[in-house]
ROSEPA-54985 format. One record per residue (C-alpha): x, y, z; chain. Coordinates in Angstrom, 1 decimal, padded with zeros to 4 digits. Each point is the difference from the previous one (the first is absolute). Layout:
BEGIN
> X|Y|Z|A
...
end
This chain:
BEGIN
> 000.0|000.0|000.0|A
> 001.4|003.3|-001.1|A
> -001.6|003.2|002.0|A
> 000.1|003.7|-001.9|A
> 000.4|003.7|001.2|A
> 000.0|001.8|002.9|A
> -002.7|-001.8|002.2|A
> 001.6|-003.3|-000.6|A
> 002.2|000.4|003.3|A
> -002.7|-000.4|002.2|A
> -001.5|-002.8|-002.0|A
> 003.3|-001.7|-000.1|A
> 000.0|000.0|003.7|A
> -003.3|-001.3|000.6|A
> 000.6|-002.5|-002.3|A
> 002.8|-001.0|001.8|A
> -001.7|000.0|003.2|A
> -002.2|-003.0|-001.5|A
> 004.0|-001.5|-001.3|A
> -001.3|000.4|-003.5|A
> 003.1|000.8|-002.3|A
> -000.2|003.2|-002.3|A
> 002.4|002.6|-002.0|A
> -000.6|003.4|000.1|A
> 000.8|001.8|-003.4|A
> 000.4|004.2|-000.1|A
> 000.7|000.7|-003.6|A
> 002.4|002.3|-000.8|A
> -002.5|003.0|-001.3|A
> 002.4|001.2|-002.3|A
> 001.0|-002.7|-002.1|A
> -003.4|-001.3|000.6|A
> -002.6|002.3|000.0|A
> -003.3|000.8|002.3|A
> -001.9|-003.3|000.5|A
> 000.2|-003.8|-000.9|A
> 002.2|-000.9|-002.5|A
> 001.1|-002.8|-002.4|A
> 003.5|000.2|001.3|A
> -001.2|-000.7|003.2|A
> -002.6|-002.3|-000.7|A
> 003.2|-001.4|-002.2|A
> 002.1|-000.4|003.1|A
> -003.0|-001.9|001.8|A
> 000.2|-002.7|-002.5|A
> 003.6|-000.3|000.3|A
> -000.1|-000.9|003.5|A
> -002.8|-002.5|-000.9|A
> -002.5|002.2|002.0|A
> -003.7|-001.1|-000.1|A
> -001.5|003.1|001.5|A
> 000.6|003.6|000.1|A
> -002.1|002.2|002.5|A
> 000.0|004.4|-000.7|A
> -000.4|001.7|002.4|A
> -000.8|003.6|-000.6|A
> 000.0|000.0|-003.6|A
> -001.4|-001.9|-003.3|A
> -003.6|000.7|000.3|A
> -000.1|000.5|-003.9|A
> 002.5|-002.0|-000.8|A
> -002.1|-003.0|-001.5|A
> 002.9|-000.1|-003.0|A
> 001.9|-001.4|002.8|A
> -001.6|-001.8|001.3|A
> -000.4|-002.1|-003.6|A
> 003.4|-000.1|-000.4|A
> 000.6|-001.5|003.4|A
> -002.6|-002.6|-000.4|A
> 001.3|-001.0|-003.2|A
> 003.7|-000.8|001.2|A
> -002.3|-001.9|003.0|A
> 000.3|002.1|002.5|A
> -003.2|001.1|002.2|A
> -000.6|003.5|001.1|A
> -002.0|002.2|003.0|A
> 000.1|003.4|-000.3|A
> -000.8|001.9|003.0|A
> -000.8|003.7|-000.1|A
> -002.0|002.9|000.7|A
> -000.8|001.7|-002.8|A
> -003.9|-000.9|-001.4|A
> -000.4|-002.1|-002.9|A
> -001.1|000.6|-003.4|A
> -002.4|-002.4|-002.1|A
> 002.5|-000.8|-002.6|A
> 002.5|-001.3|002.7|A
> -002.5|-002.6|001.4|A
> 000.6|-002.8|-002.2|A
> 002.9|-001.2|002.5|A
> -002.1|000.7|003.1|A
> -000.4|-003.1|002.5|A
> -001.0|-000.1|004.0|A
end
């Protein structure tokens, strides 16, 4: 499991708490960019990670989130901002 951005600390620790193993990944902005990216998503794979968890960020990033799923990788987005219609197709609770 690969955790992203800046709220993934305090996931990573609670996580812990229950002795379940995860990464935490901060991408470098610069070379990266704002948001979830196919470098990082990239990386994941790499490292023969089956789920990445954003936190903070990726709301609209359903792009992403087909990418991911193609190279078999699962994905939860947490964040706050509202969602729009055409983002829904991924939504599951």
């Amino acid at each position: 499991m690969m955790l992203m951005y800046c709220g993934a600390s305090m996931l990573h620790l609670f996580l812990k708490n229950f002795s379940i193993d995860s990464d935490v990944y901060i991408p470098n902005r610069i070379e990266e960019g704002y948001g979830i990216s196919e470098q990082a998503i990239d990386k994941a794979k790499e490292q023969d990670i089956k789920l990445i968890i954003s936190v903070d960020c990726g709301i609209t990033a359903s792009d992403k989130v087909d990418y991911s799923n193609k190279l078999g990788i699962e994905f939860i987005i947490c964040d706050t901002i509202n969602l729009r219609k055409k983002f829904l197709k991924h939504l599951q609770y």
